[in-house]
N, C-alpha and C positions, 0 to 999 in steps of 0.2 A: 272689154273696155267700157260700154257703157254704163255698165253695174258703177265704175268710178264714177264715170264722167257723171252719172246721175246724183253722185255723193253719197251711192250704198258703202257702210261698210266691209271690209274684210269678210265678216260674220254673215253678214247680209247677203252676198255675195256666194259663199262657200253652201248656204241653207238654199238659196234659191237653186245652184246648183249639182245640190247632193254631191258634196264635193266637201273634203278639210280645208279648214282656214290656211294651215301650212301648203297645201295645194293651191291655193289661190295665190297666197305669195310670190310663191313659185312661177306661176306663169304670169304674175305683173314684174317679178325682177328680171323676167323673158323679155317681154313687153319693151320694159322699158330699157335695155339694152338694146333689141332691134331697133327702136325708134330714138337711140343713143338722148334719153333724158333722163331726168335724175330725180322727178317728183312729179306726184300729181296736178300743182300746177301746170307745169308743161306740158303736161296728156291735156289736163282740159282747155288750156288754147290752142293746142295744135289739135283739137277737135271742135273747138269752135272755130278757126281759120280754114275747116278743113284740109289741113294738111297731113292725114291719113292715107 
């Protein structure tokens, strides 16, 4: 989550962690069902409100 929250790419993201871009998907459309939101907006104020 902080690779978003920092405003890395998808790409960015998947390269830092030797990892496919479809992999990373994957675990933000995890993400953001556990944490029942629908966009990266909403990851990054409920990471600046700390509500993590």
């Amino acid at each position: 989550m902080a690779g978003i929250v920092d405003g890395k790419s998808y790409k960015m993201i998947a390269s830092d962690l030797f990892v496919s871009i479809d992999t990373v998907r994957t675990h933000i459309k995890n993400i953001y069902k556990t944490l029942e939101i629908n966009s990266k907006a909403e990851l990054i104020r409920k990471s600046y409100y700390n509500e993590l």
